[in-house]
C-alpha positions as CSV (number, residue, x, y, z in Angstrom):
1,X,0.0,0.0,0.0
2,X,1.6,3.6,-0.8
3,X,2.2,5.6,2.3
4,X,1.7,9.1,-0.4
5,X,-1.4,10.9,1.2
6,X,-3.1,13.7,-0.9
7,X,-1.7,16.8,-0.3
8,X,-5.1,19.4,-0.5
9,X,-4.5,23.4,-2.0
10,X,-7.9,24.6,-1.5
11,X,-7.7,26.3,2.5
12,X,-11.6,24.1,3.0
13,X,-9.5,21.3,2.4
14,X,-6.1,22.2,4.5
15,X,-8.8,22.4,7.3
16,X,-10.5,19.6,7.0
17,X,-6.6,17.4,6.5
18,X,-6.0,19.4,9.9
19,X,-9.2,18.0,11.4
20,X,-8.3,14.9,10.8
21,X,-5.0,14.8,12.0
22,X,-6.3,16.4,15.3
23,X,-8.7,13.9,16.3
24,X,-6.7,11.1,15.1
25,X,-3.6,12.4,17.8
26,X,-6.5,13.1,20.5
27,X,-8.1,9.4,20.1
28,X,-4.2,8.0,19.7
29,X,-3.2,9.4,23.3
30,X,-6.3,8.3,24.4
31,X,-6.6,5.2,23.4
32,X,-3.4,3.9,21.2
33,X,-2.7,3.0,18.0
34,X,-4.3,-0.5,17.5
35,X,-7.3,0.6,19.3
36,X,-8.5,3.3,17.1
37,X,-9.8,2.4,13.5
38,X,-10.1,4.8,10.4
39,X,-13.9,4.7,10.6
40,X,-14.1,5.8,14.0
41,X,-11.6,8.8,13.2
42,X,-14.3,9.8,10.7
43,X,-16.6,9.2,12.7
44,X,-15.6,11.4,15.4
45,X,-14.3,14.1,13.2
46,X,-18.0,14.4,11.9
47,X,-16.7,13.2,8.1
48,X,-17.7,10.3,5.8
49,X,-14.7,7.5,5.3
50,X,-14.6,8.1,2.2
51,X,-13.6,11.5,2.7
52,X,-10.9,10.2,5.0
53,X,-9.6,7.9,2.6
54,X,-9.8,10.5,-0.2
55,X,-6.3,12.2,1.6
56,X,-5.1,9.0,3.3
57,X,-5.1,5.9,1.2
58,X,-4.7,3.5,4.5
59,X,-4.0,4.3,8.5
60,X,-0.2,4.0,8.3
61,X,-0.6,6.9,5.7
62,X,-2.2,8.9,8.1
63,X,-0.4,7.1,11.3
64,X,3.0,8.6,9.2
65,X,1.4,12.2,8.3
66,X,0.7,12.9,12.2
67,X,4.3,11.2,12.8
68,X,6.2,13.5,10.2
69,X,4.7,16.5,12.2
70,X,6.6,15.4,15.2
71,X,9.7,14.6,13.6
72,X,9.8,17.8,11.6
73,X,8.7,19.8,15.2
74,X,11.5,18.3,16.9
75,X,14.6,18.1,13.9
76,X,13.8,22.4,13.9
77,X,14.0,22.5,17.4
78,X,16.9,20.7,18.3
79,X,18.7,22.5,15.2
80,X,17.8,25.7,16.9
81,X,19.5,24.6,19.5
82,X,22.8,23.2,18.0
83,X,23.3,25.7,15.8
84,X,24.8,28.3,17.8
85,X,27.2,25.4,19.8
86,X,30.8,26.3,19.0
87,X,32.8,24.3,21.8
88,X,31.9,20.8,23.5
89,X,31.0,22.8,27.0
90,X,28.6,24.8,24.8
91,X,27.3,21.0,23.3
92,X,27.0,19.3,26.9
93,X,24.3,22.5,27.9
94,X,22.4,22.1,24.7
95,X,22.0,18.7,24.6
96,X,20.4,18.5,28.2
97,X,18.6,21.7,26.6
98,X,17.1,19.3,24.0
99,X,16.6,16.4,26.3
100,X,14.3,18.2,28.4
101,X,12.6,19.5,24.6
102,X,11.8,16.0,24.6
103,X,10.3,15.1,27.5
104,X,8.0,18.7,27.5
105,X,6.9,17.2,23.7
106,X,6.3,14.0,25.5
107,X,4.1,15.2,28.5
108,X,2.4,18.3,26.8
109,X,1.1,15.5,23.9
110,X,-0.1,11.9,25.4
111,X,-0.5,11.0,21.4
112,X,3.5,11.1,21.1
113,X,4.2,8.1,23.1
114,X,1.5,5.6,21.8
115,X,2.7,6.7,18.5
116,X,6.3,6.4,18.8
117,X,6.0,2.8,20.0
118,X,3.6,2.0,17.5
119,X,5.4,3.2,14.9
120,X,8.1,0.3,15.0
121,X,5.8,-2.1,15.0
122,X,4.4,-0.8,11.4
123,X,7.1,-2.0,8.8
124,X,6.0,0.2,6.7
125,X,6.9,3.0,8.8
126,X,10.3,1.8,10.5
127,X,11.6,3.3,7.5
128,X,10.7,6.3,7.6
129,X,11.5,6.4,11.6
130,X,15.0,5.3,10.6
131,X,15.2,8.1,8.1
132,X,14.6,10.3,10.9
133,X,17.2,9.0,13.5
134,X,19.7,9.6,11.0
135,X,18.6,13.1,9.8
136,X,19.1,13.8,13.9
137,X,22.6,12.1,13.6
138,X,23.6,13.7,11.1
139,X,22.9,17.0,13.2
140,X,24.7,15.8,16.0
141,X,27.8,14.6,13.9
142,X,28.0,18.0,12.0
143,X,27.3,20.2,15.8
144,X,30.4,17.9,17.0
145,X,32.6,17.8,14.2
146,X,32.1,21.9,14.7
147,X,33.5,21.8,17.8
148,X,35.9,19.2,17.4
149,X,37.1,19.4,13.6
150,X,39.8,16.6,13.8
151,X,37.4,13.9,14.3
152,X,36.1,12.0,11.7
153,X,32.6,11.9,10.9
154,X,32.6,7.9,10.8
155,X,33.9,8.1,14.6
156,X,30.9,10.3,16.0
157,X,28.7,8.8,13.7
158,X,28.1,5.4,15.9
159,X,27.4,7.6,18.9
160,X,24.9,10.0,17.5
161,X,23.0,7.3,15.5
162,X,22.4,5.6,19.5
163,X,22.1,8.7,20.9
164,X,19.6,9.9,18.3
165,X,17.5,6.4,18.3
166,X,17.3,5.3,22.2
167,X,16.3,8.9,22.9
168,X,12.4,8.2,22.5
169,X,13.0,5.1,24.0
170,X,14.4,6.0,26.6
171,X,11.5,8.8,27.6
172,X,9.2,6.7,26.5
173,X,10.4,4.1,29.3
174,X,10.9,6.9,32.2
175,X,7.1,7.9,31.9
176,X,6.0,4.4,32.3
177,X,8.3,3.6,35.3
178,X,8.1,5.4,39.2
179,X,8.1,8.8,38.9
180,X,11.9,8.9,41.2
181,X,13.5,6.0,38.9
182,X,12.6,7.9,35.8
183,X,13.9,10.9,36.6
184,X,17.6,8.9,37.8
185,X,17.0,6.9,33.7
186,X,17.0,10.7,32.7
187,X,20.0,11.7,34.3
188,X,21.8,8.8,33.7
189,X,21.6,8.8,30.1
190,X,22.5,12.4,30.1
191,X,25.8,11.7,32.4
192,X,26.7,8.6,29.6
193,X,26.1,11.5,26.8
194,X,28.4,13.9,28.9
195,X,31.6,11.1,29.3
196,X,31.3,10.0,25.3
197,X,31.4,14.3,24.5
198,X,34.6,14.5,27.1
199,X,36.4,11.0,25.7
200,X,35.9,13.0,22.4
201,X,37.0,15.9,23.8
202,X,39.9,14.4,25.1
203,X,40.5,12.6,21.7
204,X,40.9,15.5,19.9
205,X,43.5,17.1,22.3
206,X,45.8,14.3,21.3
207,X,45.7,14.5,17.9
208,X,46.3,18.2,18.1
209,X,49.4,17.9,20.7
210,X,50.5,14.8,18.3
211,X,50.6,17.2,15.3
212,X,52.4,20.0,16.8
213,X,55.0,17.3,17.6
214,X,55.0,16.1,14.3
């Protein structure tokens, strides 16, 4: 089945695509993915199915629109927040920064969780999650590379493909758990991020003493 959904011009159209999206999210977070069919969507949005399937040809089309909207949300944001690092000190502060942008996606939208779990267990859409963690890795390589220029991508890139793939995971997991051992999951992972930035760190200052030997 093609993932493509119809992309509307006329602004009637754009609202009712919106509508859609909307009530899908809200019965999502209420209920989860495998819970909520595409007739009830309609039904709740006050539209006919067919009008539902006339801009999403199947529910992992409109399971990967809502899902793109998050991605695309969260890429912009944590680029905001790179794009200004300059030194790994500066990288350590802004990734905690875009950690906690995370978890206030994660708490201000029940819909994100349910979804992000589902997601892996659509093949059709693991793709286009793995698309994803690499755009974010790619972020991450290019913000550290910045700071660091003597690396090579192809060492950061290990770390920032984990970093950028558990990181749902890993908030999705501390909601579900006590409220005390999620928050230590939290900081633990961010102390693990802050020893792989410093071993880079510490990397580099070895190949620059090494070359002013040299």
């Amino acid at each position: 089945m093609s993932l493509e959904s119809k992309i509307p011009v006329q602004t009637r159209s754009r609202d009712r695509v919106e509508l859609i999206l909307n009530t899908a999210r809200d019965l999502i977070g209420e209920k989860g993915i495998d819970s909520v069919s595409m007739r009830e969507i309609a039904q709740t949005a006050g539209i006919q199915i067919g009008s539902l399937y006339q801009y999403f040809p199947g529910k992992s089309a409109l399971l990967l629109s809502i899902m793109n909207q998050y991605y695309d949300s969260l890429y912009q944001e944590t680029k905001r927040i790179l794009d200004p690092v300059r030194t790994i000190k500066e990288l350590e502060v802004a990734a905690e920064k875009a950690f906690k942008q995370f978890i206030d996606f994660f708490q201000k939208d029940p819909a994100l969780a349910n979804l992000w779990a589902g997601v892996r267990a659509i093949p059709e859409l693991v793709v286009e999650d793995n698309r994803d963690t690499y755009r974010n890795a790619n972020l991450i390589i290019r913000t550290t590379i910045r700071c660091l220029p003597v690396l090579k991508e192809s060492e950061v890139r290990p770390f920032a493909l984990y970093f950028s793939h558990t990181t749902g995971m890993i908030l999705r997991f501390a909601k579900e758990i006590d409220t005390d051992h999620g928050k230590a999951v939290i900081k633990e992972s961010l102390e693990i991020l802050r020893i792989r930035l410093r071993e880079f760190e510490k990397i580099s200052k070895q190949r620059v003493k090494l070359k002013k030997k040299s």
